[in-house]
C-alpha positions as CSV (number, residue, x, y, z in Angstrom):
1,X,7.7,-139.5,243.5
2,X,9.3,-136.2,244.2
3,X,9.3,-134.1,247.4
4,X,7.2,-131.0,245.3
5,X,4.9,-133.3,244.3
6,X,3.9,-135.1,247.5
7,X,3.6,-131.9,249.2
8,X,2.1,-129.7,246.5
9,X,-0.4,-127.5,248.1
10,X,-0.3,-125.2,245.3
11,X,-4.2,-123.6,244.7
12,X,-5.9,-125.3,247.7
13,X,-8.5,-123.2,249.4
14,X,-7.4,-123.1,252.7
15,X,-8.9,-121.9,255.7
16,X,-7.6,-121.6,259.2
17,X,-9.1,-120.9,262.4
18,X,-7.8,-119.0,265.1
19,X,-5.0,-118.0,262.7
20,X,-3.5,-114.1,263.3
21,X,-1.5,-115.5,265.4
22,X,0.6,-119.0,267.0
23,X,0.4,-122.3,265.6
24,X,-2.6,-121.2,263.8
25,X,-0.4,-118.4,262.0
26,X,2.2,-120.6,261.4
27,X,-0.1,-123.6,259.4
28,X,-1.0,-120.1,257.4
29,X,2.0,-119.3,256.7
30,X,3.3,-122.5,255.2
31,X,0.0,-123.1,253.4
32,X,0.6,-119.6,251.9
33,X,4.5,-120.0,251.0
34,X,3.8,-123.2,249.3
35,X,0.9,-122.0,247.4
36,X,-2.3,-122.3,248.9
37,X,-4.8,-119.7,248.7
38,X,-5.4,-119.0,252.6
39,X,-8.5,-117.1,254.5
40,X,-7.6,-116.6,257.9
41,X,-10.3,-116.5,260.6
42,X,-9.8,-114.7,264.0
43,X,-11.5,-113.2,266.7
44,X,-8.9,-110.2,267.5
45,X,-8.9,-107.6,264.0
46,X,-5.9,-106.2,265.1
47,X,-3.9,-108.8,265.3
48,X,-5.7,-110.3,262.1
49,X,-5.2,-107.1,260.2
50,X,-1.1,-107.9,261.2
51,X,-1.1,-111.4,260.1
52,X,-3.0,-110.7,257.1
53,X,-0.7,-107.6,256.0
54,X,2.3,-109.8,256.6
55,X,1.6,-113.0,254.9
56,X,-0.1,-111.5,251.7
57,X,3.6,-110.9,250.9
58,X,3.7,-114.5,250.5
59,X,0.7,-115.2,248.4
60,X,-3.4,-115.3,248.0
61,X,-4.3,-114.5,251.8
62,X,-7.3,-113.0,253.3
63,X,-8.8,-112.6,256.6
64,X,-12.0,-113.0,257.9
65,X,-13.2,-111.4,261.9
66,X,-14.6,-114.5,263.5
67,X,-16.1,-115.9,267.0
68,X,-15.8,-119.1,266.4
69,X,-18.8,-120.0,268.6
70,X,-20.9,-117.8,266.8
71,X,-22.5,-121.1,264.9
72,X,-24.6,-119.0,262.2
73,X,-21.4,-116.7,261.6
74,X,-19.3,-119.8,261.5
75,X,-21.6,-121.4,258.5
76,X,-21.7,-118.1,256.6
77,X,-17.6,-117.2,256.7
78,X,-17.1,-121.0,255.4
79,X,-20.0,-120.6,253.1
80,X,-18.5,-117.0,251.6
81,X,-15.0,-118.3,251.2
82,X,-16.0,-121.6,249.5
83,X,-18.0,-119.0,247.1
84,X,-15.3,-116.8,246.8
85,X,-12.9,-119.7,246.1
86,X,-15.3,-121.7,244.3
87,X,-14.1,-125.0,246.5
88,X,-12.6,-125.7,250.0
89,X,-10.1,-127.9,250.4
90,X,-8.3,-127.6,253.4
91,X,-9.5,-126.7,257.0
92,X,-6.9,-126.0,260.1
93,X,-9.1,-126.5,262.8
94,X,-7.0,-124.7,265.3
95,X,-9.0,-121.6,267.5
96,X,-9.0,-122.6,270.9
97,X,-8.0,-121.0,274.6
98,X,-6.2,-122.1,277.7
99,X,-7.5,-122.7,280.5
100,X,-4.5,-121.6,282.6
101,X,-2.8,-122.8,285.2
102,X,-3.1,-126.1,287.2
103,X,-3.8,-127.7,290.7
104,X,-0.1,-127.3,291.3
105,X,2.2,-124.5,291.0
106,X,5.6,-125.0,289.5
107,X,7.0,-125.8,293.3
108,X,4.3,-128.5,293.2
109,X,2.6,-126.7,296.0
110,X,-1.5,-127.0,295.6
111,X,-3.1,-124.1,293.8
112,X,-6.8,-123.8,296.0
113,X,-8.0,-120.9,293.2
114,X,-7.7,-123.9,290.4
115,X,-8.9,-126.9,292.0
116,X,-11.7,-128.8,290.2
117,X,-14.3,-127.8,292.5
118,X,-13.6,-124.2,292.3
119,X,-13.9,-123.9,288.6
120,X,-16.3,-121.3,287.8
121,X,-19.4,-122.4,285.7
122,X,-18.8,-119.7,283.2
123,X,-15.0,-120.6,282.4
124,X,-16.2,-124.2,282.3
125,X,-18.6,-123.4,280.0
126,X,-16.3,-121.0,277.7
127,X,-13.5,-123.7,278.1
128,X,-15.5,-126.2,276.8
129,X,-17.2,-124.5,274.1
130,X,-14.2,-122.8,272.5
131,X,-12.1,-125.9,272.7
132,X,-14.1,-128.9,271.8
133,X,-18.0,-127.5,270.5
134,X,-16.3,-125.3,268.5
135,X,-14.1,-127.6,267.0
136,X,-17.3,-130.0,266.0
137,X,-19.0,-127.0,264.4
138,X,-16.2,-126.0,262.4
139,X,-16.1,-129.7,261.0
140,X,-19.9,-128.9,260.5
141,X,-19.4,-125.6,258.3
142,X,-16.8,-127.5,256.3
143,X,-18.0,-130.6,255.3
144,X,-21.2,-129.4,253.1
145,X,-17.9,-127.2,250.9
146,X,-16.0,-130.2,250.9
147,X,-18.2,-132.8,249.6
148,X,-19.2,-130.3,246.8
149,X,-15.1,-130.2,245.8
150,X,-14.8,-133.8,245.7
151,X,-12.8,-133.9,249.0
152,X,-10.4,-132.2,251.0
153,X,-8.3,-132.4,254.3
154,X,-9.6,-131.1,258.0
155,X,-6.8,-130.8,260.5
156,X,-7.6,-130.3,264.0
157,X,-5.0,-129.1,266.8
158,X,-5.6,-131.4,269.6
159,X,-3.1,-131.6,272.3
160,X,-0.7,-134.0,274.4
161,X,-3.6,-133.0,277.1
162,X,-5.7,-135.6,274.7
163,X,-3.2,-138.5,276.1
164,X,-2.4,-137.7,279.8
165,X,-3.5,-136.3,282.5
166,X,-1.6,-132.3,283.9
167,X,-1.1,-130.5,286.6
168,X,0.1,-127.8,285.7
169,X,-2.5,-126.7,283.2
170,X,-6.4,-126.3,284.0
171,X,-8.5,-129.2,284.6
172,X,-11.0,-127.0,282.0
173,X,-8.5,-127.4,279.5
174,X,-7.5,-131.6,279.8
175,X,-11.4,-132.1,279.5
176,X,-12.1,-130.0,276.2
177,X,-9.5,-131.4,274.6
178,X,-9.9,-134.8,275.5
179,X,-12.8,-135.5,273.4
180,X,-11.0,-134.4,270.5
181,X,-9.2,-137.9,269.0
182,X,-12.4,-139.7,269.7
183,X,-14.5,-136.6,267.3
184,X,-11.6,-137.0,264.5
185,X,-11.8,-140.7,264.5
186,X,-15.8,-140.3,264.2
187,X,-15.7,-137.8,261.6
188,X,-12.9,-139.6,260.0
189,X,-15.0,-143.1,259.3
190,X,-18.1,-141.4,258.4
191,X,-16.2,-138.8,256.1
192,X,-13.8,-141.2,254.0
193,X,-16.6,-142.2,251.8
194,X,-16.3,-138.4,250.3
195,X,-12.6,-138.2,250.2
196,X,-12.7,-135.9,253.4
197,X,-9.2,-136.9,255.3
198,X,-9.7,-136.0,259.1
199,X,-6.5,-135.6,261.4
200,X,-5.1,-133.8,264.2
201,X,-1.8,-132.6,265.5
202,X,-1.1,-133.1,269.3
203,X,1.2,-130.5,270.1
204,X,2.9,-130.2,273.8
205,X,4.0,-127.3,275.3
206,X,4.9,-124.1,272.3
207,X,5.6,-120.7,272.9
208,X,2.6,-118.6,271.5
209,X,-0.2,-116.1,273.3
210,X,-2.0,-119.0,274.7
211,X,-2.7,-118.7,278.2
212,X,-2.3,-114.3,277.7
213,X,1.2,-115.0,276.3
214,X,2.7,-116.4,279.7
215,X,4.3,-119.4,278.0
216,X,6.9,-116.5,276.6
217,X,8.1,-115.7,279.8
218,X,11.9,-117.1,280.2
219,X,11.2,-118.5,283.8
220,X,8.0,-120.4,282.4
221,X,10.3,-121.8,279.3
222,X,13.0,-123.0,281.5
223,X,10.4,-125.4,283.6
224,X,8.9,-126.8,280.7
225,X,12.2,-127.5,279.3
226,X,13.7,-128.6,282.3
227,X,10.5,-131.0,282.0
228,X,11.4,-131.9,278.1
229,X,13.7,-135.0,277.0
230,X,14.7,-131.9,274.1
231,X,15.0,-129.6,277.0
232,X,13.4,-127.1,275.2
233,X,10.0,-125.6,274.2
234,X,8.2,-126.0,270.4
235,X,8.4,-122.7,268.5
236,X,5.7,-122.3,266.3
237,X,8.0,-123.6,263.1
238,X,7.8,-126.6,264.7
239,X,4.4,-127.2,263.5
240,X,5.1,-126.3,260.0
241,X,6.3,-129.7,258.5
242,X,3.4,-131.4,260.0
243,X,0.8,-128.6,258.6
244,X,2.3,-128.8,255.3
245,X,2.5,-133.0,255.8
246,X,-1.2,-133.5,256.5
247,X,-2.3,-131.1,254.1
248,X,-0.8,-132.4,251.4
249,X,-0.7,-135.5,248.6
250,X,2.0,-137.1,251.0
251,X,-0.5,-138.2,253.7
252,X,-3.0,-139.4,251.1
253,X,-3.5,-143.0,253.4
254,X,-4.2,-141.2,256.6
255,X,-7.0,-140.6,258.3
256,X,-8.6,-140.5,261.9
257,X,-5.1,-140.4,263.6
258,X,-3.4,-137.7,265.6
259,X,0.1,-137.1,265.1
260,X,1.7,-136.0,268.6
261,X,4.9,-133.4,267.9
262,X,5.2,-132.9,271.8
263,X,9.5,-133.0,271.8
264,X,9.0,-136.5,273.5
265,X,6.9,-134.5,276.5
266,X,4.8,-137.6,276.6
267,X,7.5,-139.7,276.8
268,X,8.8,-138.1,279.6
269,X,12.1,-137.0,281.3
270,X,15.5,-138.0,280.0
271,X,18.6,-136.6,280.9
């Protein structure tokens, strides 16, 4: 088979969360240059209105202003694409938040204001619900769509958080997405009866405006390279070939897996 055919995209409604801007932008943005009609659902309008006037450059894009944990608003933007469309076919399951830092600080001195027992309720709760309850409901809104279209893909973004424990990063953050392998493999059994492909993407540490963009700063990029066996950070292209991969004819015998694209993070230091 050829290479345009396994990854032909071309006409699938597509719909990502959390997508003006990151790796959620990026899955957009391949979706779109490869021929996918893409809605793109975001919190921030500003930065929505950007992503939206730049892609549609590229192809069939809209966007959609969305609080993901907004349930009832959630339903209805699926619901209205689906009808605009007239199918769904592919969902990035991607909004989601840090939690930011760790117990330690980059010297590996303890960090009082973000040990466990200190987490406030409220950013346990809002940690939680964006990361992982979100994630279920948006699995939710999409399944009725895609069981009406004979099938389609749902990608989560998991994290190398799902497989090992940081210190760096929030213990808020490790817990909401830990659950998330264990909720693709469960949707993914129940789901493959209808044709509904569930996966995830594990990425380690990217540069995007996670976090209030602090990953960007060059003294934050040279630890977590120092830290990488690629010595160096993902860039949101990164993510592309895997978007485009599970989205596509070319993972047709995949389901309930996450695919880790970490740099060999988890694998740990080199030299």
């Amino acid at each position: 088979m050829k290479a345009a055919d396994l990854f032909n995209v071309s006409g699938k409604t597509t719909i990502v969360t959390g997508g003006a801007s990151g790796i959620g932008y990026a899955c957009a943005e391949v979706m779109a240059e490869n021929g996918a009609r893409v809605t793109l659902m975001d919190v921030d309008p500003a930065a929505l209105d950007r992503a939206v006037g730049t892609l549609k450059a590229k192809g069939d894009v809209r966007g959609v202003v969305l609080d993901v944990t907004d349930r009832p608003a959630l339903r209805q933007a699926f619901t209205d694409t689906a009808g605009h469309y007239g199918r769904l076919d592919v969902v990035f399951a991607n909004a989601g938040i840090s939690g930011g830092p760790g117990f330690l600080k980059f010297d590996r001195s303890r960090n009082e204001e973000r040990a466990i027992e200190n987490m406030p309720d409220e950013h346990v709760d809002r940690i939680v619900g964006l990361n992982y309850v979100s994630i279920f409901a948006t699995i939710q809104a999409a399944v009725p769509h895609m069981k009406a279209s004979g099938g389609g893909r749902i990608i989560v973004t998991g994290s190398i958080s799902t497989v090992m424990p940081e210190v760096f990063v929030a213990s808020t953050y490790v817990m909401s997405k830990a659950g998330l392998p264990q909720l693709v493999r469960q949707a993914a059994i129940e789901l493959v009866k209808y044709n509904i492909l569930v996966n995830a993407m594990g990425p380690g540490p990217f540069v995007t405006n996670i976090g209030g963009g602090r990953l960007k700063e060059p003294d934050n990029q040279a630890f977590f390279a120092k830290n990488s066996p690629m010595h160096r950070m993902g860039q949101t292209d990164d993510i592309q070939g895997l978007a485009l991969f599970l989205a596509s004819p070319a993972s047709a015998y995949i389901t309930g897996q996450q695919v880790m694209i970490d740099g060999g993070v988890t694998l740990g230091v080199a030299d």
